[in-house]
C-alpha positions in Angstrom: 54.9 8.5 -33.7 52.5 7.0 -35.8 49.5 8.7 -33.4 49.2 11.0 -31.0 50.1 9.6 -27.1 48.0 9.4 -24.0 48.7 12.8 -22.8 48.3 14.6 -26.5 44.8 13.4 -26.1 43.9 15.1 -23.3 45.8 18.4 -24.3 48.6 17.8 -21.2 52.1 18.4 -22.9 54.5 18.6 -20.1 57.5 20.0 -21.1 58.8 21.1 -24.6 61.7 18.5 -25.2 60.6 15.8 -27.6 59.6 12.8 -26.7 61.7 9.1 -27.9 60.1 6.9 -30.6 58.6 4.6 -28.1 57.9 7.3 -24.9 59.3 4.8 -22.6 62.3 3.5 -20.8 63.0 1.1 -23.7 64.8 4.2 -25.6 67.3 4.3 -23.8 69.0 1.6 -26.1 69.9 -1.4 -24.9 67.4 -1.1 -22.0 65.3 -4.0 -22.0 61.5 -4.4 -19.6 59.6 -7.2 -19.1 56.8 -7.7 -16.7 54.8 -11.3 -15.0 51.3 -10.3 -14.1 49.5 -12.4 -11.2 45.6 -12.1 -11.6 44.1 -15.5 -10.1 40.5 -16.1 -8.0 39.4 -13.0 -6.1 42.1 -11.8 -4.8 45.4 -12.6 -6.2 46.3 -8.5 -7.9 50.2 -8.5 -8.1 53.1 -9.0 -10.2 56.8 -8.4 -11.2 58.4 -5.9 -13.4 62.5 -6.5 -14.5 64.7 -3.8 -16.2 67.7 -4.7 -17.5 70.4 -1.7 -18.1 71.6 -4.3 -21.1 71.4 -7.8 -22.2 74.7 -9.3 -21.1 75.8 -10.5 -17.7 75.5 -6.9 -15.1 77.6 -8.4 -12.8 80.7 -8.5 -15.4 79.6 -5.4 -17.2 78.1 -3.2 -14.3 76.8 0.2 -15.2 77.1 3.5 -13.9 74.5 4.0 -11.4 72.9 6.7 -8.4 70.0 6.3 -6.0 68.2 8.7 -4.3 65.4 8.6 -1.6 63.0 11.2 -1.5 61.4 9.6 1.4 62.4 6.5 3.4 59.2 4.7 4.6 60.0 1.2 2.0 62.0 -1.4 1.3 65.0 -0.9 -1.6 67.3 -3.5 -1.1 70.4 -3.2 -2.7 70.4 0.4 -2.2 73.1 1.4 0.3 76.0 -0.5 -2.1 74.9 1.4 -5.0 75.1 4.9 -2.8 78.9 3.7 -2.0 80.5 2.2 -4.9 78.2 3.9 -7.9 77.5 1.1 -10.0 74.9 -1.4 -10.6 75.7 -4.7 -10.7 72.4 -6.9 -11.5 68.7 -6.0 -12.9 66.5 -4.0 -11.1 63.0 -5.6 -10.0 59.8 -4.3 -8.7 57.2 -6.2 -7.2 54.8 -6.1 -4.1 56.1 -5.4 -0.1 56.2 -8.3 1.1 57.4 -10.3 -1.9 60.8 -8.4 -2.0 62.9 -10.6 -0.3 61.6 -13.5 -2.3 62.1 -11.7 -5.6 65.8 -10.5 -3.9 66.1 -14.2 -3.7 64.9 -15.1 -7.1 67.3 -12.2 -8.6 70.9 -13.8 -7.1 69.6 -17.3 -8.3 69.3 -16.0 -11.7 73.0 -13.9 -11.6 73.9 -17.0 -10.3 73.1 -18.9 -13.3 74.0 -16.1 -15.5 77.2 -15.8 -14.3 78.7 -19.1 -12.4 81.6 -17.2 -10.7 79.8 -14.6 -8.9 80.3 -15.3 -4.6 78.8 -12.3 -3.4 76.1 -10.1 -5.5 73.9 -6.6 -5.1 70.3 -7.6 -5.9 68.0 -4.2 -6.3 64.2 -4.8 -5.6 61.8 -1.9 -5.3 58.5 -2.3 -4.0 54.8 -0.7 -3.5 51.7 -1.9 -1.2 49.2 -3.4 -3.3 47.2 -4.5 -0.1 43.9 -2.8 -1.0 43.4 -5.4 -3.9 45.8 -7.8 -3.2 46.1 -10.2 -0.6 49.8 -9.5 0.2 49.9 -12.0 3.0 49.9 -14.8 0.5 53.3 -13.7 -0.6 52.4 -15.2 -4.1 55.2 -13.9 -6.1 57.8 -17.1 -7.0 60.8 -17.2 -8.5 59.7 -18.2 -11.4 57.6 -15.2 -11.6 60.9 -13.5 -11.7 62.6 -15.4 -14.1 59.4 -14.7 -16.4 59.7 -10.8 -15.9 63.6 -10.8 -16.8 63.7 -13.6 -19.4 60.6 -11.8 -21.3 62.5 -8.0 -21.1 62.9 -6.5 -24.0 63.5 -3.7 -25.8 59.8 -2.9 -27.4 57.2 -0.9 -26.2 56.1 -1.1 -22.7 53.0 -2.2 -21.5 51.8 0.5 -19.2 48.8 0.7 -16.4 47.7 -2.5 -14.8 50.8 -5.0 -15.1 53.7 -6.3 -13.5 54.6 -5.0 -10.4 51.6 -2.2 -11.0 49.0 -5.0 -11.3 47.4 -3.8 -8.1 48.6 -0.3 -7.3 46.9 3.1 -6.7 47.7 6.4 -7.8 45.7 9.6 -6.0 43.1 7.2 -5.2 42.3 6.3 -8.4 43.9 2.8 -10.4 47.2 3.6 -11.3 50.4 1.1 -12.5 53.1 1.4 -14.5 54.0 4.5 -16.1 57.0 5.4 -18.5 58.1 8.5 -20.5 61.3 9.5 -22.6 62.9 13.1 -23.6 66.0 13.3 -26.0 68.2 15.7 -25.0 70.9 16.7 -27.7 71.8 13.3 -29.1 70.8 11.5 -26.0 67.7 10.2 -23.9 66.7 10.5 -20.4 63.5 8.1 -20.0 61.5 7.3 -16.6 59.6 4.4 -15.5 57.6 4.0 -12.3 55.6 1.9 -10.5 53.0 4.5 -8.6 51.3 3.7 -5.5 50.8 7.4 -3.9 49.0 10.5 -3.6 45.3 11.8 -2.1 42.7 12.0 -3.9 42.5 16.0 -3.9 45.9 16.6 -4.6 45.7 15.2 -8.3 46.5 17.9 -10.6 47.1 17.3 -14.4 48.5 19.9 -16.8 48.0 22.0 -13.3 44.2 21.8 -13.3 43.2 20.6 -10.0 41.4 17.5 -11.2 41.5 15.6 -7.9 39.7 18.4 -6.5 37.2 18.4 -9.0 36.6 13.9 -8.3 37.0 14.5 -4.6 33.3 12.7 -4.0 33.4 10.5 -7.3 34.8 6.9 -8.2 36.5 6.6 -4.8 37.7 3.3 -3.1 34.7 1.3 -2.0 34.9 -0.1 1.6 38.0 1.8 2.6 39.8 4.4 0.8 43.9 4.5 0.5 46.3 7.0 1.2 49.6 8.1 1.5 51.4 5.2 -0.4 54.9 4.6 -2.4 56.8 5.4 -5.6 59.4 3.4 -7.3 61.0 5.6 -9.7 63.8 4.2 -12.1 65.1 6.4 -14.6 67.9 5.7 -17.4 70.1 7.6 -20.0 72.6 6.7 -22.7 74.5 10.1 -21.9 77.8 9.9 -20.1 77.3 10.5 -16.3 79.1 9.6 -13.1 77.3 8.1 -10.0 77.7 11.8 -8.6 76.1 13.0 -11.4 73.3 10.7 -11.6 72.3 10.9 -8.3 71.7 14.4 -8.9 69.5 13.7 -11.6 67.3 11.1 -9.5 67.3 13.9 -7.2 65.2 16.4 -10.2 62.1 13.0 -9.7 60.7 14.5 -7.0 60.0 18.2 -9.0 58.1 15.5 -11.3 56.1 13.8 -8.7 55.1 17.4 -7.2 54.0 18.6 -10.4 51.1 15.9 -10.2 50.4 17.3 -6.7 51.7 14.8 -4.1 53.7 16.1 -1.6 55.2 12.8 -0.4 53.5 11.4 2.8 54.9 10.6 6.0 53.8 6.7 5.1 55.6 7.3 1.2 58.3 4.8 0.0 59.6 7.3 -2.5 62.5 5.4 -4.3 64.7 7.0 -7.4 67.5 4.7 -9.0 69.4 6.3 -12.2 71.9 4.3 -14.2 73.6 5.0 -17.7 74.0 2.8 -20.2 77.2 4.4 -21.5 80.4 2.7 -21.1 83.2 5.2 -22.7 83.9 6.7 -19.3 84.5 10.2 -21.2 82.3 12.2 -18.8 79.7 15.1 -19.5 80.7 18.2 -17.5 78.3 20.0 -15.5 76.9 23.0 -16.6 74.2 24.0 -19.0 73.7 20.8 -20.4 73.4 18.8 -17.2 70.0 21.3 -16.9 68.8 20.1 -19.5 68.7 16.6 -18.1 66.9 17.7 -15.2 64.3 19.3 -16.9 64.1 16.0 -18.8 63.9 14.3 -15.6 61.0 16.4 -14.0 58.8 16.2 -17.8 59.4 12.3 -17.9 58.5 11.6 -14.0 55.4 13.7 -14.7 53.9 12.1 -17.8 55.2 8.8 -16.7 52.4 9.4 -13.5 49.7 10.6 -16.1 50.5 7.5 -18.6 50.1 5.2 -15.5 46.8 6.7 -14.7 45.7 6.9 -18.5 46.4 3.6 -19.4 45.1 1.8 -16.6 42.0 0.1 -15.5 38.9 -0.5 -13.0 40.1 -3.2 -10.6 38.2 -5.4 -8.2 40.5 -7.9 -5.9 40.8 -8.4 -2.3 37.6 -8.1 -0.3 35.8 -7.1 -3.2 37.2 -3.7 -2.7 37.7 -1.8 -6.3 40.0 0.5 -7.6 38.4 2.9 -10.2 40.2 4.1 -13.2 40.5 7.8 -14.0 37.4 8.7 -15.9 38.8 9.8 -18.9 35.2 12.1 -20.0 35.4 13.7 -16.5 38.4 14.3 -17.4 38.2 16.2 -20.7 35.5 18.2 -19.4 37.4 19.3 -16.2 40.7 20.1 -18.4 38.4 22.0 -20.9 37.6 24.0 -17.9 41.2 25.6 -17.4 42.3 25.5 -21.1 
């Protein structure tokens, strides 16, 4: 890369594996994002993010695909038919709590059109509680909000921090977003995106300094302060894995979430979908190799959190109430502390 990336900046390397050109989900080739961002009047803070496994029609050409949830306190649609038959079968779409059934909706009108001879379809939304900024009741997501996200997916560099589905989310009290992060693992990529909403203030550690602990009085939620809160985590590879196999890798997320200190709260949506992009059906065994895309897995769901945090910004939307963004001098000094 051209220069250094969010975390190199602050001296947080997680892992050792090296990273894709783009340190995002986009590496994964073929894997296409696109996000609609909804900031209107003084309280509107939402959005939609789309990832498409590939660019033709899912529903002919499904991919291999697990799911795994870490904890069950959320909404996943579409989930339970990709635990029993191990594909996916349309694009996968985040957005706010109470817009998921509209987006679900939006999602089979636009397979519909895609693909005229579809009767019955999976649509897979993922969602977080942007309720502290946004004013969810308005359910202001439409479908052509939707067909925005997926029409404008491609296979770039993604827009991290406040956009999209992470328009109005929190991470550890602080503003956090969207967050991505790729590994290549012998000829292939693991890459992660999520859409954080979680974690206390004091559990925030980074590079395993406890800088939460260190912010535990400063830049905190005005007016009321949330906690608890959701995870969408989506990760994608081009090496050859079954649905067994890829479930166990959406399994390895939550080693990446703890690393960053949550420890998943009784009020947590905590979500992971994994899909491959590889179509030869010539499957990797397990064994040393498969470790290696776990440890891929736990690095990218760890920087994806930090790249969420470091890329977003201060927020002020429903009720006035503001989300901060990670200070990032605070930040050097307390991580110059522990080096």
């Amino acid at each position: 890369m051209s220069q250094k990336r969010d975390v190199e900046r602050f001296g947080i390397i997680p892992g050792l594996l090296p990273i894709g050109p783009q340190n995002a989900l986009t590496d994964v080739p073929g894997v296409c994002v696109g996000h609609a961002t909804r900031i209107e009047g003084e309280s509107i803070r939402t959005g939609v993010t789309a990832i498409r496994p590939h660019g033709g029609s899912l529903y002919e050409q499904p991919v291999t695909a697990g799911v795994y949830t870490i904890n069950g306190f959320g909404k996943a649609l579409g989930f339970e038919q990709v635990r029993e038959l191990g594909v996916l079968e349309t694009p996968i779409i985040l957005t706010n709590t109470l817009s998921t059934w509209r987006a679900a909706d939006a999602l089979v009108s636009y397979m519909m059109q895609q693909t005229p001879s579809i009767w019955t379809v999976n649509p897979v939304v993922g969602e977080c509680n942007d309720s502290f900024v946004n004013d969810i009741r308005q359910r202001s997501i439409t479908e052509q909000d939707v067909f925005d996200a997926l029409e404008t997916a491609n296979e770039g560099p993604v827009v991290q921090g406040c956009v999209g589905a992470g328009t109005g989310t929190t991470c550890y009290g602080f503003k956090g977003g969207i967050g991505t992060s790729s590994r290549q693992v012998e000829g292939y990529t693991v890459a992660a995106l999520l859409q954080t909403n979680f974690g206390n203030r004091q559990e925030l550690r980074m590079g395993g300094a406890p800088v939460g602990w260190h912010l535990r009085d400063k830049y905190l939620p005005d007016k009321l302060t949330p906690s608890g809160g959701s995870v969408m985590i989506v990760l994608a590879t081009d090496a050859p894995l079954t649905a067994r196999q890829l479930q166990r890798l959406a399994k390895r997320a939550a080693f990446g979430l703890g690393r960053t200190g949550t420890t998943c709260h009784h009020g947590s949506g905590d979500f992971v979908i994994a899909f491959s992009t590889d179509q030869s059906k010539t499957f990797v065994r397990d064994g040393e190799l498969m470790n290696s895309f776990f440890g891929a897995v736990v690095d990218c769901v760890e920087e994806s959190v930090y790249n969420a945090l470091l890329n977003a910004t201060t927020i002020t939307g429903r009720k006035g109430h503001t989300l901060h963004a990670l200070p990032h001098n605070d930040l050097r000094d307390i991580l110059g502390h522990y080096s």
